[in-house]
C-alpha positions in Angstrom: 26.1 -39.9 169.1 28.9 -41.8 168.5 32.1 -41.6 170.4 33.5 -39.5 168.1 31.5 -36.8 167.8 31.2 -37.3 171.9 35.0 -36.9 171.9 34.9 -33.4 169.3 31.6 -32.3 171.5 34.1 -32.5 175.2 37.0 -31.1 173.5 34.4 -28.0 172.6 33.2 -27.9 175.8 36.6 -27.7 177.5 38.1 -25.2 175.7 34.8 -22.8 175.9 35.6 -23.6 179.7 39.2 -22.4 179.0 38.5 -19.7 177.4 35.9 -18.3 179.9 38.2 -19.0 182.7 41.2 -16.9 180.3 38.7 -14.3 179.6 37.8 -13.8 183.5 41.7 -13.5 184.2 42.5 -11.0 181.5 39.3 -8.7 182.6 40.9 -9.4 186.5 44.2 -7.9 185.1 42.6 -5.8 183.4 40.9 -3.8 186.3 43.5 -4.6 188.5 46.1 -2.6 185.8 43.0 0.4 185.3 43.0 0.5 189.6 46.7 1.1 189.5 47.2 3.5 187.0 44.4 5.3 189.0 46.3 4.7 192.1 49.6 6.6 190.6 47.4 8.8 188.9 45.8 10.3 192.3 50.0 9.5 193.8 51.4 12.3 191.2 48.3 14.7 192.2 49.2 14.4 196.0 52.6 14.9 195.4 52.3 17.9 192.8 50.0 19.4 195.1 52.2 19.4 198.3 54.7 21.1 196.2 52.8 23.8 194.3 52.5 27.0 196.6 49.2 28.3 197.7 48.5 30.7 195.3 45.7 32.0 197.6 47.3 32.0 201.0 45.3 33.0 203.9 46.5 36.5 205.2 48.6 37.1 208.4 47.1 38.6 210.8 49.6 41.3 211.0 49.8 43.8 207.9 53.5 44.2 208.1 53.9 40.6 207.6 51.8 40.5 204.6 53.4 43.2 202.9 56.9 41.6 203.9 55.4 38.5 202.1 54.8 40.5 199.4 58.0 42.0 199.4 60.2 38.8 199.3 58.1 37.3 196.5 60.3 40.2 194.6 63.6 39.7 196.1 64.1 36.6 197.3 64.8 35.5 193.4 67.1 38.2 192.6 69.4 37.5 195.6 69.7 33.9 194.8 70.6 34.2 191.7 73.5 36.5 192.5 74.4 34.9 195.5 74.3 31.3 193.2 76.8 32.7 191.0 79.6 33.5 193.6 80.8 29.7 193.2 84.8 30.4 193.1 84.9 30.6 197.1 82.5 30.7 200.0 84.5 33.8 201.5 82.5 35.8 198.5 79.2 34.4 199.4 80.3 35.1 203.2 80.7 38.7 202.2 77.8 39.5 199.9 75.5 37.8 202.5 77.7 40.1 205.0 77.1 43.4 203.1 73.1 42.9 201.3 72.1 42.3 205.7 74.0 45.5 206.4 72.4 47.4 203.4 68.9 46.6 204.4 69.6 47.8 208.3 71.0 50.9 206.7 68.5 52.0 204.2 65.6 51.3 206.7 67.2 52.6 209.7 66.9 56.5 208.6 63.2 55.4 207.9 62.6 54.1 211.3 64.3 56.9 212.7 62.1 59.6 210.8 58.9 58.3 211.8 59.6 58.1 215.5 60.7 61.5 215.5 57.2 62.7 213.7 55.5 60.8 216.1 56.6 63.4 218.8 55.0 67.3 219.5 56.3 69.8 217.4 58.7 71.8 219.6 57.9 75.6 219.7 60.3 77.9 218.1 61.6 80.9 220.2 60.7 84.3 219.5 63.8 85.6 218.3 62.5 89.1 218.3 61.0 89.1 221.8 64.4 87.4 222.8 66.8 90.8 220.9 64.4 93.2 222.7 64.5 91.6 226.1 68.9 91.6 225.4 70.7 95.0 226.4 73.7 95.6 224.1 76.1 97.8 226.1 79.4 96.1 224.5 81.3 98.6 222.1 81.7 97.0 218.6 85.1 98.2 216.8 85.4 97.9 213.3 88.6 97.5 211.5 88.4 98.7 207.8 91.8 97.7 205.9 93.6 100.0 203.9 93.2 99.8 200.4 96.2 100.3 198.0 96.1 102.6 195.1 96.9 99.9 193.1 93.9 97.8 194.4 91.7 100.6 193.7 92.4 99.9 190.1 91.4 96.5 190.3 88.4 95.4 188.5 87.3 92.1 189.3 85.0 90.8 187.3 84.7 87.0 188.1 82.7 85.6 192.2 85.2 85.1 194.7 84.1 81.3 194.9 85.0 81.1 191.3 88.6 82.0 192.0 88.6 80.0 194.8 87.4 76.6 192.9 89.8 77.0 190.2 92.7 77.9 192.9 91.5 74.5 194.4 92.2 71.0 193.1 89.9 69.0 192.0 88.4 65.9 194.6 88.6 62.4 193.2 85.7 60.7 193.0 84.7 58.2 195.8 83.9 54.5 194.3 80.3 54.1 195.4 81.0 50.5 196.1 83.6 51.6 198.7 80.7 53.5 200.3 78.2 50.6 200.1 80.6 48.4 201.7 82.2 51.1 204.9 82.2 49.5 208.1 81.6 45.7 206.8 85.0 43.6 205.9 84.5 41.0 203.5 85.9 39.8 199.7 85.8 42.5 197.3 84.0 40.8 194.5 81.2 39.4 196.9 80.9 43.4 198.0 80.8 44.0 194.2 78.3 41.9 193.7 75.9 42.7 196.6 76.3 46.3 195.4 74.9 45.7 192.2 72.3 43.2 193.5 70.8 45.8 196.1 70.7 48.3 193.9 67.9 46.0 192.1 65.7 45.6 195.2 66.4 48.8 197.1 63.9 50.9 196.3 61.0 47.6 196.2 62.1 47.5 200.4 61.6 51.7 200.9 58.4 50.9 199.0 57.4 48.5 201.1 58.0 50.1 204.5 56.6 53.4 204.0 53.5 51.4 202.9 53.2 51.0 206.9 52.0 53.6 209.1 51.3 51.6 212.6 54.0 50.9 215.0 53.4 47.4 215.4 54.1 46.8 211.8 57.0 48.2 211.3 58.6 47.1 213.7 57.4 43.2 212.8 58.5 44.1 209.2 62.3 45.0 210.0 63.1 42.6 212.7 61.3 39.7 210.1 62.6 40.4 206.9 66.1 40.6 208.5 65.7 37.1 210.8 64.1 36.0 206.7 67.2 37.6 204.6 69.4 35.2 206.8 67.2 32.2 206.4 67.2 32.4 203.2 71.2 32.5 202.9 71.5 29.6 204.9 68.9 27.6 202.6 71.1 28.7 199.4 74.2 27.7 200.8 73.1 24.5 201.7 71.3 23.8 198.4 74.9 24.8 196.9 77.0 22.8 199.2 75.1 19.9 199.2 76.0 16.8 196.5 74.5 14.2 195.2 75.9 10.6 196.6 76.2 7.9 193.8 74.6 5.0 195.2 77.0 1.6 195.6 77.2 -1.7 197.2 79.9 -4.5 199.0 80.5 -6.2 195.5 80.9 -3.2 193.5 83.5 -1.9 196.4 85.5 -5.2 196.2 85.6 -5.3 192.6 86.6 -2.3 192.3 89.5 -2.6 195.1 90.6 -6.1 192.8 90.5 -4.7 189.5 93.6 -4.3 188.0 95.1 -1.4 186.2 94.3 -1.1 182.9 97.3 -2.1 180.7 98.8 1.2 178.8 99.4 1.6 175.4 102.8 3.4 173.9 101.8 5.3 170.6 104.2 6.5 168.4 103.0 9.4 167.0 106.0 10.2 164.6 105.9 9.4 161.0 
């Protein structure tokens, strides 16, 4: 072999060394890229799974908590979307946060009330014939009959006292039903509007709910919880409102900004 061909023959060993050694580097890279991408792959699952909810949650132990569950799931939505849109001033939110609390303690409290009076013995009614007969009457009853006219004998009538009386009496103006929703709370007047017309959306889903329950225990869990929740939930959608983003900045960018000059203005004259 002459030196030559010795020359061509390291030349071909050296890069076949090269290009092993490159090979073994890309496949390094290579699997270290694949183990990353797996990496943020099995990230993005962790993360989307801390915030999808438990579709399948365990049930409470207490009933009335699981239907209030239930129950929220329904209304929870509808009240932020109404309470979101009161964005004009926080004295509206203030009062439609005021009157949906007051409308729930309302509409259930007539509920709570009528099954703690069934809970109770039935009271016996008095014999009201055995009481007459045991009663001696020895008061004399005078009658007065008045005197009738000749000219009221005359008189036909041919129309129910009442309905004289109804046309003789003027007509009542109708009470706003808002007005009604909102006695006894004080508050803006469009928040009041707007909790009217939001409650009327999830009213009858809470009487639903409740009457569902027939043991003590749960009712009582269910009220005091879905009011202590009602108010939770306010104080979540306020802050989510109130709260802003912050743009993120630095020294230089403050400096800079504190030594740049103002722009030089432009007179245009707009007549031709």
């Amino acid at each position: 072999m002459n030196e030559k061909e010795e020359k061509i023959l390291r030349q071909s060993i050296r890069h076949l060394i090269e290009h092993v050694k490159q090979k073994k580097v890309d496949e390094k890279e290579q699997l270290k890229s694949v183990i990353r991408d797996l990496l943020q792959y099995e990230k993005k699952l962790i993360v989307k799974e801390s915030q999808t909810p438990d579709v399948d949650p365990s049930p409470n132990k207490s009933t009335g908590i699981n239907a209030l569950e239930e129950l929220l799931k329904k209304i929870i939505p509808v009240l932020e979307t109404d309470y979101k849109s009161l964005t004009t001033d926080s004295a509206q939110r203030d009062s439609f946060r005021s009157h949906i609390i007051n409308a729930v303690v309302n509409t259930l409290t007539p509920a709570r009330v009528n099954t703690d009076a069934g809970e109770g013995a039935p009271s016996e009614e008095p014999d009201v014939n055995l009481a007459l007969e045991e009663v001696e009457i020895d008061e004399e009853i005078e009658i007065t009959v008045p005197e009738i006219s000749p000219e009221d004998e005359k008189f036909i009538g041919v129309r129910p006292v009442d309905v004289e009386q109804e046309e003789e009496e003027e007509p009542e103006e109708e009470k706003d039903p808002r007005e009604e929703f909102g006695a006894g709370v004080e508050g803006d007047e469009t928040g009041r509007n707007f909790a009217y017309q939001s409650f009327k959306k999830i009213e009858s889903s809470i009487i639903d709910s409740y009457e569902l329950l027939g043991n003590d225990e749960d009712q009582e869990l269910f009220y005091d919880y879905i009011i202590a929740n009602l108010k939770l939930y306010f104080d979540k959608f306020e802050e989510e409102l109130s709260s802003a983003v912050q743009e993120p900045t630095n020294q230089a960018y403050d400096m800079a900004k504190s030594n740049q000059e103002p722009e030089q203005s432009y007179d245009i004259d707009t007549s031709m």
